[in-house]
N, C-alpha and C positions, 0 to 999 in steps of 0.2 A: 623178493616175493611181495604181492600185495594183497591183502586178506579187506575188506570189506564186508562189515556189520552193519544192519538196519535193524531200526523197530519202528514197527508200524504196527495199524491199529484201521479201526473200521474211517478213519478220517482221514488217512496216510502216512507220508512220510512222517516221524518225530524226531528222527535223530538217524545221521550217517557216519559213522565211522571209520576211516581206513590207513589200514595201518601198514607201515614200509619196513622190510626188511631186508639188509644190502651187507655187503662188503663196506669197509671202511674207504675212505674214497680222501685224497689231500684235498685241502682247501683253500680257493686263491683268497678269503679273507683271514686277515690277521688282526686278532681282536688283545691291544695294548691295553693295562690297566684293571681293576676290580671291576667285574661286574655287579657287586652288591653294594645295593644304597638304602642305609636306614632312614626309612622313612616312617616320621609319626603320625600316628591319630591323627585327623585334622580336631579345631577347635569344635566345640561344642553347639558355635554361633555359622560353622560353614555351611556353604551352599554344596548340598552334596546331590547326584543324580540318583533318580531309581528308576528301573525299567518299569514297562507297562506291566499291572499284574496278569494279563496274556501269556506273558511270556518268561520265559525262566527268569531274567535280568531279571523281573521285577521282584522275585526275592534277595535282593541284593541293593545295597546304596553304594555311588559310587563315587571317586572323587578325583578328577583328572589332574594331575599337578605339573600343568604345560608352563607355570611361571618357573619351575628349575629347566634349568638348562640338562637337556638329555645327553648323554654319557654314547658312547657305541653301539652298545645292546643295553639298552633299559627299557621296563615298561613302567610309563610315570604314570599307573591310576592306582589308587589305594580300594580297596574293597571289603564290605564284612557284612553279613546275613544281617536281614531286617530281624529275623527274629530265630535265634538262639535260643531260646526255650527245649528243645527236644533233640 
């Protein structure tokens, strides 16, 4: 089954949703090893991204860490709220 959620608004689209519901199904990938990697803080002096304040990104900095070598399934960006306050 697939269910599909919107919200919109007098401007449109904001946000699409949709979501799958199935049978378990075998898988011809076979994923060796952890998939979890401790990653810390960057330093205080890094270069980190933030999105446009437009757009959701931009409450967020980000920090891609394409100098480690990536694993099977990892996703190398580190992320945390510009502002934690509330």
């Amino acid at each position: 089954a697939f269910i599909q959620a919107d919200i919109v608004s007098e401007a449109g689209l904001g946000y699409r949703a949709t979501f799958v519901f199935m049978a378990e199904q075998p898988s011809r990938i076979a994923l060796s090893g952890a998939l979890h990697r401790t990653v810390t803080p960057p330093a205080a002096d890094a270069t980190l991204y933030t999105g446009p304040d437009d757009f959701f990104t931009g409450n967020f900095n980000f920090l891609d860490l394409k100098d480690q070598a990536p694993g099977e399934a990892e996703w190398l960006r580190w992320a945390r709220l510009r502002d934690a306050s509330g």
